[in-house]
PASEBA-1860 file (N, C-alpha, C; in nm, 3 decimals):
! residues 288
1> XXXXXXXX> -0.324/-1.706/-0.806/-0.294/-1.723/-0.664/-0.407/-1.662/-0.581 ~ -0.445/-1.744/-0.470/-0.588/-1.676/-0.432/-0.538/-1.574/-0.263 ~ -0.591/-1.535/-0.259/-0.578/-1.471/-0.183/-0.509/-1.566/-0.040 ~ -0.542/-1.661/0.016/-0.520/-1.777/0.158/-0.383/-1.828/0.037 ~ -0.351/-1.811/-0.050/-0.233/-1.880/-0.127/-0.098/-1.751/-0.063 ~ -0.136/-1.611/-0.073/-0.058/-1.563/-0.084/-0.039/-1.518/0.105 ~ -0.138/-1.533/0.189/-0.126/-1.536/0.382/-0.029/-1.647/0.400 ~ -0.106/-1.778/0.339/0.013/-1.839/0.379/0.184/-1.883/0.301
9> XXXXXXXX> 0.166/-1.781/0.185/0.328/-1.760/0.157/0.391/-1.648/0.226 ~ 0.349/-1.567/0.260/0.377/-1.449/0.410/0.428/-1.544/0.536 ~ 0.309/-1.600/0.546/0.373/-1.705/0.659/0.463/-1.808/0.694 ~ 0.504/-1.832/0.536/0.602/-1.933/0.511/0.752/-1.832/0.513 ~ 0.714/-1.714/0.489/0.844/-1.595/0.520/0.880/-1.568/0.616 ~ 0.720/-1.530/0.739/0.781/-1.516/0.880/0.813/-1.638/0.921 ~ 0.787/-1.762/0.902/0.875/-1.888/0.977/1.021/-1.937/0.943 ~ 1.037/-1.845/0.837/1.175/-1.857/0.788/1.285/-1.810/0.850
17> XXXXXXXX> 1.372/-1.819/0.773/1.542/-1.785/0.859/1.588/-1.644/0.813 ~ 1.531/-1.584/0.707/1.587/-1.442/0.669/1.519/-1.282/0.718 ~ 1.602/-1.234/0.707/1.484/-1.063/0.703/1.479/-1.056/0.604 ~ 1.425/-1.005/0.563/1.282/-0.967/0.433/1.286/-0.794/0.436 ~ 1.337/-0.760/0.327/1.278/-0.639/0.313/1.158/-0.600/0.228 ~ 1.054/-0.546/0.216/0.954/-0.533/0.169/0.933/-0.462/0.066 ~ 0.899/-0.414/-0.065/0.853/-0.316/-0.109/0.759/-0.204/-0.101 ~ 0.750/-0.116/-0.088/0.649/0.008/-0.041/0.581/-0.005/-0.192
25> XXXXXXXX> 0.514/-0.008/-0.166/0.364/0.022/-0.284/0.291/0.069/-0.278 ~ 0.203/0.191/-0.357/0.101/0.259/-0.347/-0.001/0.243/-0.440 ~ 0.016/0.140/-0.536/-0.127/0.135/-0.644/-0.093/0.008/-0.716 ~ -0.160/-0.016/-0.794/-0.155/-0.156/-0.887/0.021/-0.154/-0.952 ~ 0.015/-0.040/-0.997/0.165/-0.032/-1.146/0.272/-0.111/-1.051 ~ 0.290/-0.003/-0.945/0.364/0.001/-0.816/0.429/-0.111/-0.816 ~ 0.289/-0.206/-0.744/0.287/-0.343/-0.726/0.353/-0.441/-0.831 ~ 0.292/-0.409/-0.912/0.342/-0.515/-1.075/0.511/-0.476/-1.076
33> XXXXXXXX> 0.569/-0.362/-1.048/0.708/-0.325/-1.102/0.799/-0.406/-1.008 ~ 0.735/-0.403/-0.818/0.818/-0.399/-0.778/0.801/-0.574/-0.784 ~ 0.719/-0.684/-0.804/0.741/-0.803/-0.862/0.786/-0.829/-0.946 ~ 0.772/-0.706/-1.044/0.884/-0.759/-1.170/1.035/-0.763/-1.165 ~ 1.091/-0.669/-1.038/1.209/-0.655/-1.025/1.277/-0.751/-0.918 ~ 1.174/-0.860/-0.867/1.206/-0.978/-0.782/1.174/-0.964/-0.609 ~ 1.091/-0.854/-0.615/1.051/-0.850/-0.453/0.986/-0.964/-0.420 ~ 0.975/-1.009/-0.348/0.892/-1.141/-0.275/0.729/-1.092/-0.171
41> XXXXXXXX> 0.780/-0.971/-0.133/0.676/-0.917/-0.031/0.604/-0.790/-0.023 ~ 0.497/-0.737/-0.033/0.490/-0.530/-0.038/0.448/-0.513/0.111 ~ 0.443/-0.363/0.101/0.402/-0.308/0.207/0.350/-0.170/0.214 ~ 0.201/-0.189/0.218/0.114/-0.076/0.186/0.107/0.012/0.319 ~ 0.167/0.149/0.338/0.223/0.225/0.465/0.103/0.316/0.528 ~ 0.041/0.353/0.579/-0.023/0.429/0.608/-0.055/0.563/0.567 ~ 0.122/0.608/0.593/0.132/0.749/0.563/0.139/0.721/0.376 ~ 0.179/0.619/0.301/0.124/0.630/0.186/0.030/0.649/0.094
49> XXXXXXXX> -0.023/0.600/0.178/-0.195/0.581/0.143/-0.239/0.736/0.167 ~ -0.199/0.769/0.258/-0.257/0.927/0.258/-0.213/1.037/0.178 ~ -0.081/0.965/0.133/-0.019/1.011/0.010/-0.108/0.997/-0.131 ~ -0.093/0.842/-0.146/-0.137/0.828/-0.254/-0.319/0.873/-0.320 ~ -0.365/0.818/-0.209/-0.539/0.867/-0.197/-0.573/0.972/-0.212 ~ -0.527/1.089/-0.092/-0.578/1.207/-0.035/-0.457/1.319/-0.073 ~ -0.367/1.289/-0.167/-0.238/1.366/-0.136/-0.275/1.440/0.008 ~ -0.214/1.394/0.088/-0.290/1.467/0.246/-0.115/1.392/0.328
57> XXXXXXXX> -0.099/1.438/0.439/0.022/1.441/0.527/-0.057/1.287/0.608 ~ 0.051/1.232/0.649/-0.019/1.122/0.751/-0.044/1.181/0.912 ~ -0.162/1.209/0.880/-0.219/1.281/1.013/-0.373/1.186/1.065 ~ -0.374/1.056/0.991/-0.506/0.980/1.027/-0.595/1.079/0.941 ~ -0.589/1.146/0.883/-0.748/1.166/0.801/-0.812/1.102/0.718 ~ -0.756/0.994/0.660/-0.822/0.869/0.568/-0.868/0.802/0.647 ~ -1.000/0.731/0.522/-1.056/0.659/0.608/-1.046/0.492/0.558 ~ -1.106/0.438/0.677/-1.048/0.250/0.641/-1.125/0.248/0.527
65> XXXXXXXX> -1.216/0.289/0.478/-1.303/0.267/0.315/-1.206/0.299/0.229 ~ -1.190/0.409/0.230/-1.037/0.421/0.154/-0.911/0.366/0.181 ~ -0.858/0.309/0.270/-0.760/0.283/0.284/-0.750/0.104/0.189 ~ -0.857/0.049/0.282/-0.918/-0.064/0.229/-0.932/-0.094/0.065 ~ -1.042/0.010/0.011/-1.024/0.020/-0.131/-0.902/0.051/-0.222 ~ -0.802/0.094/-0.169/-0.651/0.134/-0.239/-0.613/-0.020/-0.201 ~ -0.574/-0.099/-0.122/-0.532/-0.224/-0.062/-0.623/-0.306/-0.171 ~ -0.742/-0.339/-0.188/-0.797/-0.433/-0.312/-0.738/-0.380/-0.413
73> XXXXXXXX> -0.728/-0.270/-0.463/-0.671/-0.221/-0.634/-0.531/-0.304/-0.608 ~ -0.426/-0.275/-0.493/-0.328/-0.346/-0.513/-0.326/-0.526/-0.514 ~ -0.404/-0.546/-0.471/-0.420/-0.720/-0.376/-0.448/-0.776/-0.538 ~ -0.554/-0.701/-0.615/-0.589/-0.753/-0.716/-0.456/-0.784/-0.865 ~ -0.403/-0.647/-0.818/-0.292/-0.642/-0.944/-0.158/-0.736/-0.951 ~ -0.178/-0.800/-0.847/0.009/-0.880/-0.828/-0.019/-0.979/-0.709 ~ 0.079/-1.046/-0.777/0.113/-1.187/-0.694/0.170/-1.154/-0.538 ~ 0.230/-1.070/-0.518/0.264/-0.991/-0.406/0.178/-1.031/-0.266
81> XXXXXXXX> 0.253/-1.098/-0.169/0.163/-1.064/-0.028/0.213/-0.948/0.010 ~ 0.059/-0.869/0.039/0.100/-0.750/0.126/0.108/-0.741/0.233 ~ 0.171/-0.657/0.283/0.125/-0.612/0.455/0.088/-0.462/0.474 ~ -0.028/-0.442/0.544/-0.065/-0.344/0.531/-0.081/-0.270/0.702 ~ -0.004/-0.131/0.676/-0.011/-0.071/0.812/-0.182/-0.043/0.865 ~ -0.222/-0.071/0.918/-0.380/-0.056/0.961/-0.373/0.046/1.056 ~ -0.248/0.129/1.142/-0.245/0.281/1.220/-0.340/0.178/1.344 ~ -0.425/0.253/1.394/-0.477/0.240/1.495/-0.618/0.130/1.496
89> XXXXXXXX> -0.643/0.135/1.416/-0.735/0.044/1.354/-0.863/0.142/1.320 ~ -0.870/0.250/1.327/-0.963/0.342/1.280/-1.014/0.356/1.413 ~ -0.996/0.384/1.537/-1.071/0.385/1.651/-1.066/0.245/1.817 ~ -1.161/0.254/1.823/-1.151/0.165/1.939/-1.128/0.011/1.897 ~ -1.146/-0.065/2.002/-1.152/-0.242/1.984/-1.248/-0.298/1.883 ~ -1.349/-0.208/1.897/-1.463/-0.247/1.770/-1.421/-0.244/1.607 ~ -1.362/-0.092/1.614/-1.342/-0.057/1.498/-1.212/-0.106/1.468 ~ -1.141/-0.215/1.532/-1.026/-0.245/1.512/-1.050/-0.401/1.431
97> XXXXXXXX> -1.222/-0.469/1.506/-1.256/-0.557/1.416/-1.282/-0.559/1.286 ~ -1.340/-0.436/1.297/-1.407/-0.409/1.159/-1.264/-0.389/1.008 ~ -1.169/-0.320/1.105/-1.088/-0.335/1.018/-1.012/-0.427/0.943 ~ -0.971/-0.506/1.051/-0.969/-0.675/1.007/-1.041/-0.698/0.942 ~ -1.185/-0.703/0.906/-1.253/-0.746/0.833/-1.282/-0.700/0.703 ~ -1.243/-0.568/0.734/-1.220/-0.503/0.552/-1.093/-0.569/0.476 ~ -1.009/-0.546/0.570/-0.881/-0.555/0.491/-0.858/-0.671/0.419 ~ -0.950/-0.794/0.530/-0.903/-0.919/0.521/-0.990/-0.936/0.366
105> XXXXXXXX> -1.110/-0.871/0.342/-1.146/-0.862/0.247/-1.116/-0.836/0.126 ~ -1.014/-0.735/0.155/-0.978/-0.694/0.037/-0.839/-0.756/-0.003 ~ -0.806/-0.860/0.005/-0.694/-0.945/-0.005/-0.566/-0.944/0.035 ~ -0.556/-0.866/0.154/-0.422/-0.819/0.232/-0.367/-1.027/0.236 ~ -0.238/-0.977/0.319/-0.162/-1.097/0.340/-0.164/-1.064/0.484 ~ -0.153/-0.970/0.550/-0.139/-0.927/0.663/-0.138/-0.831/0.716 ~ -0.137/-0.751/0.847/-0.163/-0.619/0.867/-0.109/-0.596/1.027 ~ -0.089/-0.458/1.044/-0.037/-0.404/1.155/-0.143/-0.328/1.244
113> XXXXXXXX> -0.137/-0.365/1.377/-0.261/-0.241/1.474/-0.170/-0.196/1.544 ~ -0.148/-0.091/1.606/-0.055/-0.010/1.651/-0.135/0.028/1.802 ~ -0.055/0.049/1.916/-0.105/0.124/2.016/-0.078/0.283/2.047 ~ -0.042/0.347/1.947/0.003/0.509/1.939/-0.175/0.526/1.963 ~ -0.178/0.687/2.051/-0.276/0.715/2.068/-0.329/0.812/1.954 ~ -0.409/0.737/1.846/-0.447/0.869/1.695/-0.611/0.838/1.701 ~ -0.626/0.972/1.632/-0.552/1.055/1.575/-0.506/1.151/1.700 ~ -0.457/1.260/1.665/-0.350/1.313/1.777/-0.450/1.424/1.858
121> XXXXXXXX> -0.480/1.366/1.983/-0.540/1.418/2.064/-0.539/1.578/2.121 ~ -0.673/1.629/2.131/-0.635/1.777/2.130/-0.533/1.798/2.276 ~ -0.451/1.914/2.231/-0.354/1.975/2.360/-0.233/1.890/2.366 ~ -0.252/1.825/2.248/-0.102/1.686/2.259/0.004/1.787/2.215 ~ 0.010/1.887/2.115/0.113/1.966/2.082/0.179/1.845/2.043 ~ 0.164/1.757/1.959/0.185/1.710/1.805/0.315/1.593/1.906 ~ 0.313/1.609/2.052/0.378/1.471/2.061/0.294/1.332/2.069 ~ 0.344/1.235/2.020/0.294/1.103/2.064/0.277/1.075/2.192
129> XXXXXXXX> 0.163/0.961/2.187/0.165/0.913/2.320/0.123/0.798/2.340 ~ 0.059/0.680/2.386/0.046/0.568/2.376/-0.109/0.527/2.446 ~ -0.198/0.439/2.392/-0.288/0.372/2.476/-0.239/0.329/2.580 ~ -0.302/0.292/2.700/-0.253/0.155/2.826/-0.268/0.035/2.765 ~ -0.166/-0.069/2.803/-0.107/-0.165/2.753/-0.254/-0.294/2.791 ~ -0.334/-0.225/2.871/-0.514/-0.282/2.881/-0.571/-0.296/2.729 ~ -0.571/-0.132/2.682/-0.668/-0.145/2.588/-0.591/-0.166/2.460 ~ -0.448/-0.165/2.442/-0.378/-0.215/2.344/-0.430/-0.353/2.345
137> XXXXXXXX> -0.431/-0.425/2.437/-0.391/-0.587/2.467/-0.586/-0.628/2.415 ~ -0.668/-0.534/2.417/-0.796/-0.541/2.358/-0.808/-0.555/2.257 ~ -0.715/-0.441/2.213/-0.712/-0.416/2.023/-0.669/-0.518/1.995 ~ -0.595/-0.557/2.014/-0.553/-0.712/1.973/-0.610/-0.843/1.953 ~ -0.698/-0.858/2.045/-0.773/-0.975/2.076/-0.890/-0.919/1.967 ~ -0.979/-0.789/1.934/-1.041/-0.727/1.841/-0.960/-0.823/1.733 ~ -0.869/-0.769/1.680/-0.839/-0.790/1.554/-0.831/-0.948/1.516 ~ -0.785/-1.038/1.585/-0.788/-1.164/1.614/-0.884/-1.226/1.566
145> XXXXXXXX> -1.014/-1.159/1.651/-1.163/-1.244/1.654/-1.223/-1.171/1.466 ~ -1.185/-1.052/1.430/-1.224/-1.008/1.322/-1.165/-1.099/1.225 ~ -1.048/-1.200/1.203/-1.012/-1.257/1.073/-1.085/-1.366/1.063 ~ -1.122/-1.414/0.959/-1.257/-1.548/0.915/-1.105/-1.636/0.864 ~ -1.023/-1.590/0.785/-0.926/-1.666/0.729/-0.831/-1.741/0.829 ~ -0.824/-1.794/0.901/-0.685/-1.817/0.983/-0.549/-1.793/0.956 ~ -0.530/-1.782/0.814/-0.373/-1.732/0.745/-0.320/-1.640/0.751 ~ -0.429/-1.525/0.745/-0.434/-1.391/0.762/-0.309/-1.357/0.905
153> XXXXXXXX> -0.214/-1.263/0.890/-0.117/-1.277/0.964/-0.136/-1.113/1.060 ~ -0.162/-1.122/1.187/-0.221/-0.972/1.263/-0.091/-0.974/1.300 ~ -0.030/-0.883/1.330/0.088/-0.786/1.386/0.046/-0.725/1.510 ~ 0.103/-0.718/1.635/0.105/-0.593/1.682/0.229/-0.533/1.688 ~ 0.197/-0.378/1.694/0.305/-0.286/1.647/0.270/-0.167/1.782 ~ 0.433/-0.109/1.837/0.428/-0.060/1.929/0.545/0.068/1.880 ~ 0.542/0.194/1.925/0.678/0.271/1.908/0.679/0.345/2.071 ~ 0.676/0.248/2.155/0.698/0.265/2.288/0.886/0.312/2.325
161> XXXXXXXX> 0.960/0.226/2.222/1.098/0.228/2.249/1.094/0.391/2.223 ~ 1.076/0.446/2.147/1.101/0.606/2.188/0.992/0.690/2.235 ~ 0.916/0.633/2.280/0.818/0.756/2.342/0.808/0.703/2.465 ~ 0.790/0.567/2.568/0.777/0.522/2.707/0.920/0.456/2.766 ~ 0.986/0.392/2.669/1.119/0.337/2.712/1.126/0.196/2.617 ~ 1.232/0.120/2.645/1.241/-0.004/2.644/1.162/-0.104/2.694 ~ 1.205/-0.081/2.808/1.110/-0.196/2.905/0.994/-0.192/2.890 ~ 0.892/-0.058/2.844/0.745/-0.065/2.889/0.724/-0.120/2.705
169> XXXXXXXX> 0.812/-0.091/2.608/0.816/-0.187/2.466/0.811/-0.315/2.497 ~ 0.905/-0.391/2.574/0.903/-0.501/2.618/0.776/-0.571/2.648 ~ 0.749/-0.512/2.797/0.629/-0.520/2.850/0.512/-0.560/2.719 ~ 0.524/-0.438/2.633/0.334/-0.472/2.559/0.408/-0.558/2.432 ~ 0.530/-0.549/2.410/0.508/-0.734/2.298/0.491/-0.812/2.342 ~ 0.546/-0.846/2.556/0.495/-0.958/2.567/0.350/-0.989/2.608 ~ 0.256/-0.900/2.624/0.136/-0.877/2.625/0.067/-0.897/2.495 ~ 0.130/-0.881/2.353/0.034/-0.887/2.245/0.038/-1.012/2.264
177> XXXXXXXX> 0.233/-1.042/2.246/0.210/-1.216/2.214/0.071/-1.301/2.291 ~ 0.117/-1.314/2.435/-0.016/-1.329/2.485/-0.146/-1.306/2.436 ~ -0.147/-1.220/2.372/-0.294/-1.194/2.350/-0.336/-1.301/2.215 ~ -0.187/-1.361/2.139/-0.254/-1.426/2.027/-0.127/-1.382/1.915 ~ -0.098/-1.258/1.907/-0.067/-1.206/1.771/0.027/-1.283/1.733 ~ 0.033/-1.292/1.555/0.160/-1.346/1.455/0.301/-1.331/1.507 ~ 0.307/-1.182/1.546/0.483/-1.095/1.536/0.415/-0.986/1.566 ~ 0.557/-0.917/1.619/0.569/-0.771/1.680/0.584/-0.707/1.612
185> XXXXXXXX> 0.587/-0.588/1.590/0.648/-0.494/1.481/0.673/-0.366/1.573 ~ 0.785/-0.307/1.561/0.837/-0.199/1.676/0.898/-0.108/1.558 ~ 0.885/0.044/1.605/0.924/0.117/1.536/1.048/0.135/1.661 ~ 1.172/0.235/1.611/1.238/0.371/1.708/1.336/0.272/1.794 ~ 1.368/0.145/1.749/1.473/0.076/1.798/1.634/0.119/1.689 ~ 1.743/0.183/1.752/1.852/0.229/1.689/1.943/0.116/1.731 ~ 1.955/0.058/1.846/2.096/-0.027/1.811/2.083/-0.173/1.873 ~ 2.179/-0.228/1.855/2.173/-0.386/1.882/2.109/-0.396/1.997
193> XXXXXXXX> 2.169/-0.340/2.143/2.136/-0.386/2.223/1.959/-0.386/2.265 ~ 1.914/-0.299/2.213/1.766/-0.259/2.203/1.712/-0.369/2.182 ~ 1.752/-0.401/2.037/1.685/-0.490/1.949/1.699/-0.625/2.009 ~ 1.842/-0.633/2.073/1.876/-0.777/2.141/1.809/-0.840/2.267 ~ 1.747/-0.719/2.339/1.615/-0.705/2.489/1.493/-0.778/2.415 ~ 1.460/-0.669/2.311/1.342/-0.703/2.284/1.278/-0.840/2.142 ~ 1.412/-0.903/2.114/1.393/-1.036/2.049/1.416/-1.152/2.132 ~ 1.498/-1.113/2.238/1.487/-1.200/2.336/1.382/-1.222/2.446
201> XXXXXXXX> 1.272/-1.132/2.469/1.184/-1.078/2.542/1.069/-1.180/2.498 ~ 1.026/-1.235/2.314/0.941/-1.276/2.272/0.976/-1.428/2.225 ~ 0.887/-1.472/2.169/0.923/-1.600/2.072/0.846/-1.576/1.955 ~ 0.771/-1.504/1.913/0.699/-1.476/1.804/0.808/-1.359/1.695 ~ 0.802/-1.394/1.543/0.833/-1.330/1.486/0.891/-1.183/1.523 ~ 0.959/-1.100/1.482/0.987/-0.986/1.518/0.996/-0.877/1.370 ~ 0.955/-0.763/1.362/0.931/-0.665/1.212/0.968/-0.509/1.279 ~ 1.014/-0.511/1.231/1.097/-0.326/1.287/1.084/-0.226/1.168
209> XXXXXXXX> 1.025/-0.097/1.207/1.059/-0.009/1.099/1.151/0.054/1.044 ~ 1.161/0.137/1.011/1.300/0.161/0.921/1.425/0.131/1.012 ~ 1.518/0.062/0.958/1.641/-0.001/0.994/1.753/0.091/1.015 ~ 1.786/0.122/1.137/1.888/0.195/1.161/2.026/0.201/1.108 ~ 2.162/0.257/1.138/2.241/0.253/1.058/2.338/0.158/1.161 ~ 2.333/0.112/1.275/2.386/0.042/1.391/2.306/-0.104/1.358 ~ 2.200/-0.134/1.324/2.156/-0.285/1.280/2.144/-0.284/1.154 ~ 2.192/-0.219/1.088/2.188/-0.196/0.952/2.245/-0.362/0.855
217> XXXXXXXX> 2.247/-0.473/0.929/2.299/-0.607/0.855/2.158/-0.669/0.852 ~ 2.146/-0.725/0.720/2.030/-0.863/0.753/2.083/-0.987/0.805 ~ 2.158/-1.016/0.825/2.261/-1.128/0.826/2.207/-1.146/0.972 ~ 2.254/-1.023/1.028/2.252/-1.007/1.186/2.114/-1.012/1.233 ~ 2.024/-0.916/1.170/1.922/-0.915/1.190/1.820/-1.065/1.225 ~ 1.858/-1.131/1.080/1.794/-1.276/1.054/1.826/-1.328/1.198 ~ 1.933/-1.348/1.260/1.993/-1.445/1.335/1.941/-1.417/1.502 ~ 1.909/-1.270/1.441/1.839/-1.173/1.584/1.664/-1.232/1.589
225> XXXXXXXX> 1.648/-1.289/1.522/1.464/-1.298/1.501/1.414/-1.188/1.410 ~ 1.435/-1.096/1.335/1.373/-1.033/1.259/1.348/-1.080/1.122 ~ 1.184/-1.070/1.127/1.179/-1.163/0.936/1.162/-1.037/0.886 ~ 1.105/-0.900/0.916/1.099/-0.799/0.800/1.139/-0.674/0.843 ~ 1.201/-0.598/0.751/1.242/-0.472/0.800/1.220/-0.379/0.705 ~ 1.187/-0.264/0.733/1.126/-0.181/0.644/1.224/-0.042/0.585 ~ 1.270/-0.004/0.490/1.362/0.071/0.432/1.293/0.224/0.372 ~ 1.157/0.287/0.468/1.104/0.379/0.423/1.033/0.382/0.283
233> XXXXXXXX> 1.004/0.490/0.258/0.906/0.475/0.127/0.959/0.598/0.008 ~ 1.100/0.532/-0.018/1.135/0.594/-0.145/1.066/0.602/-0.273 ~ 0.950/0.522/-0.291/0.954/0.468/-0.414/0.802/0.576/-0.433 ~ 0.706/0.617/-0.396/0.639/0.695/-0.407/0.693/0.856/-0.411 ~ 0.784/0.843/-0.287/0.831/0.999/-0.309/0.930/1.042/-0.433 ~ 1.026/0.929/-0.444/1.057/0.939/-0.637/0.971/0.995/-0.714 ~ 0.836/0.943/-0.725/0.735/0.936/-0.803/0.661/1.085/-0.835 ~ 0.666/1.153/-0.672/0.659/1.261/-0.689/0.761/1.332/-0.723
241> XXXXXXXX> 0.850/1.355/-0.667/0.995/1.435/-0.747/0.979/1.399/-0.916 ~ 0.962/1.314/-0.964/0.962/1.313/-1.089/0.874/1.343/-1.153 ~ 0.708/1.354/-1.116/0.633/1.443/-1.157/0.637/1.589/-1.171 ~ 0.725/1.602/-1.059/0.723/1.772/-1.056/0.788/1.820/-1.128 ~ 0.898/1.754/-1.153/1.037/1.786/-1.261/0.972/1.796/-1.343 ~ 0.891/1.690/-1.421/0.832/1.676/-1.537/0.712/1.821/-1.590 ~ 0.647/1.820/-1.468/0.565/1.961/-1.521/0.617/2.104/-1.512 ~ 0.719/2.070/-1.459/0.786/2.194/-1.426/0.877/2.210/-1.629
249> XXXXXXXX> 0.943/2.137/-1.626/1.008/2.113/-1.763/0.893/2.143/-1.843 ~ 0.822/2.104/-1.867/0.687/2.112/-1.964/0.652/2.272/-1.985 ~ 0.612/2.314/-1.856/0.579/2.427/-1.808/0.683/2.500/-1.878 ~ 0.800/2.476/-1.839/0.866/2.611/-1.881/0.931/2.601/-2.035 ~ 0.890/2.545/-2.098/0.909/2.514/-2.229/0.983/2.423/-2.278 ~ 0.988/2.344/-2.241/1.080/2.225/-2.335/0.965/2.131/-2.344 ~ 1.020/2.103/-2.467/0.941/1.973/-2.531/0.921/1.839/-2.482 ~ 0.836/1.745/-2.525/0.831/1.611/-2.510/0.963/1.548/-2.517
257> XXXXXXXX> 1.012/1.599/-2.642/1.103/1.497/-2.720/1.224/1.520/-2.626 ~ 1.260/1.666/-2.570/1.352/1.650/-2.469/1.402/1.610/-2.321 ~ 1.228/1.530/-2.295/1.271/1.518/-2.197/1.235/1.353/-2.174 ~ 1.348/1.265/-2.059/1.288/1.103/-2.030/1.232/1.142/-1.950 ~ 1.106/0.962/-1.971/0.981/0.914/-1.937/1.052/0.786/-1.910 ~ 0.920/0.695/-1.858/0.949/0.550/-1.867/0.936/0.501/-1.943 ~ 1.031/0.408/-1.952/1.031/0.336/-2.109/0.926/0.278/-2.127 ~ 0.868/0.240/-2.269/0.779/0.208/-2.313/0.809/0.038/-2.244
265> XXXXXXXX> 0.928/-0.035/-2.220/0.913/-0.155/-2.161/0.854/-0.170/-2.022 ~ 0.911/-0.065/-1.957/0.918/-0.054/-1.834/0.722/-0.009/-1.814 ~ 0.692/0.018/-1.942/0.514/0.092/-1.888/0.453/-0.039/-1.939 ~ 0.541/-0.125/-2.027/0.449/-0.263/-2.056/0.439/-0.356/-1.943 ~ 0.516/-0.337/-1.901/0.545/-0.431/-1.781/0.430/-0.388/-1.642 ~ 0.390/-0.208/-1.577/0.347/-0.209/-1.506/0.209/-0.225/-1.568 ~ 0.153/-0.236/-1.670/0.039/-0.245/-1.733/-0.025/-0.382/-1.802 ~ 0.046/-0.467/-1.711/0.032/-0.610/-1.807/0.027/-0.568/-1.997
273> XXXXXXXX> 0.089/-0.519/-2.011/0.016/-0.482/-2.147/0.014/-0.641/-2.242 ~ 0.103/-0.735/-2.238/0.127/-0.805/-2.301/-0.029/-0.944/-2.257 ~ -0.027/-0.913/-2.140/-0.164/-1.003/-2.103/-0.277/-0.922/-2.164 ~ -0.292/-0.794/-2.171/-0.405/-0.766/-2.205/-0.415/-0.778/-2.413 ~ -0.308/-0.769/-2.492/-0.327/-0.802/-2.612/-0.320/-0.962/-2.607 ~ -0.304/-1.083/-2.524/-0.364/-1.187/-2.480/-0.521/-1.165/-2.528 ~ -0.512/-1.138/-2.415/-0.688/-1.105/-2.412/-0.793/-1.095/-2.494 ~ -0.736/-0.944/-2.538/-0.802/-0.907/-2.661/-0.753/-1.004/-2.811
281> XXXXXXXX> -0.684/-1.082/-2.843/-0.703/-1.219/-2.899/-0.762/-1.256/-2.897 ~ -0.794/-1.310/-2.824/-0.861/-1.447/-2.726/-0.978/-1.438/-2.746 ~ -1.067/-1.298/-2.673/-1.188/-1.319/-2.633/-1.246/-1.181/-2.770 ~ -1.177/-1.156/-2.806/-1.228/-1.019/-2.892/-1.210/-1.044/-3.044 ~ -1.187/-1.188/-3.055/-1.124/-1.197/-3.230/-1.018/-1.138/-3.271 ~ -0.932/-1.062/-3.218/-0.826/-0.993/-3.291/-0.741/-1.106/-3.362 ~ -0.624/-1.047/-3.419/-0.551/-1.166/-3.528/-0.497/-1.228/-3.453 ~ -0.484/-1.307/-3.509/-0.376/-1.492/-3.444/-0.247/-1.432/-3.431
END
């Protein structure tokens, strides 16, 4: 599947009738497991990546080289369209092209630019705050002119609903749309009526972050305009809890034999292992 195979099966999702929940992925295995278990879509997070890369807090200290290069290791390993949070785009309108242009490189399906003002400006005392809905509506048109692919699916993403209000959320989706973009993506919307302003506000796709416990239906959701909704990123922080257990157990004396791992199916599976003794057949002489 080539890369424009898997933008426009993304796109054949957002024109569809369902919400979509995504898988969180942080590396190739990731990727392979959560296709093996029937996901249709991933979603490479920001604050993951700063996880997974830098073990580092999502505070913007990665950089799009890295962010970018973790996004090809995954793009390469699985059939999976991704979507990938892109934060701010690394800087201004410029660097918002440039990011488009890595990402798009590195075989994303699609990606998010956000108008939060990062990294977090000195004297902010760690609250958010937002670009003007000017130079958001820039970043946008940036990211636009940066994709060579046309399939390639740009997002804009706003978390205005809890830091400026509703209305001024309103306001800059209907400003991205304008500007071009795929779909909205809004964080910090909790209940119907929110969600019901601001799907009615657009005609373009709609993608919300983690799903409250008041819109908590896809049913509803679907029927609301939302094709994707995002369910946080359990699946890395597992990953750590279970490392730690594991060295901790080790550490304090118990054995191999007493303690579970992943099954040897479950490690064939994130490892192609069965394609790679293919392989080595094939091209290496091993036995028939």
């Amino acid at each position: 599947m080539t890369h424009t195979d898997k933008r426009l099966k993304f796109r054949e999702y957002l024109n569809g009738s369902r919400c979509m929940i995504p898988a969180s992925v942080y590396d190739p295995m990731s990727a392979r497991l959560a296709e093996s278990v029937g996901y249709e879509i991933g979603m490479f997070a920001g604050s993951v990546a700063s996880l997974a890369v830098l073990g580092a807090p999502d505070l913007i200290v990665l950089t799009l080289t890295e962010l970018a290069e973790q996004a090809r290791r995954i793009t390469r390993a699985s059939r999976l369209p991704i979507l990938v949070d892109a934060d701010h785009g690394f800087g201004n309108a410029l660097n918002v092209k440039r990011t488009v242009e890595e990402l798009e490189n590195a075989g994303i399906a699609a990606l998010t630019i956000e108008d939060t003002d990062l990294p977090q400006p000195f004297g902010s005392d760690g609250k958010p705050s937002l670009i003007s809905i000017e130079e958001g509506t820039g970043k946008m048109q940036a990211a636009l002119a940066g994709r060579s692919d046309p399939s390639l699916v740009v997002v804009g993403r706003t978390s205005a609903v809890s830091i400026s209000g509703l209305q001024d959320a309103i306001t800059r989706c209907q400003a991205y749309e304008a500007a071009g973009v795929d779909a909205v993506f809004l964080t910090g919307i909790k209940t119907r009526e929110e969600l019901e302003a601001v799907c009615g506000s657009v005609k373009i796709p709609v993608m919300l972050g983690l799903i409250g416990k008041q819109i908590n239906d896809l049913d509803y959701l679907a029927k609301a305009g939302v094709r994707v909704g995002l369910q946080g990123h359990l699946p890395i922080m597992a990953s750590i809890q279970a490392a730690h257990d594991t060295y901790l157990a080790l550490r304090g004396g118990k054995s191999p034999e007493e303690l579970s791992g992943a099954s040897s199916e479950v490690t064939r599976v994130a490892t192609i292992d069965d394609a790679y003794k293919d392989w080595t057949r094939d091209f290496l002489g091993g036995a028939k």
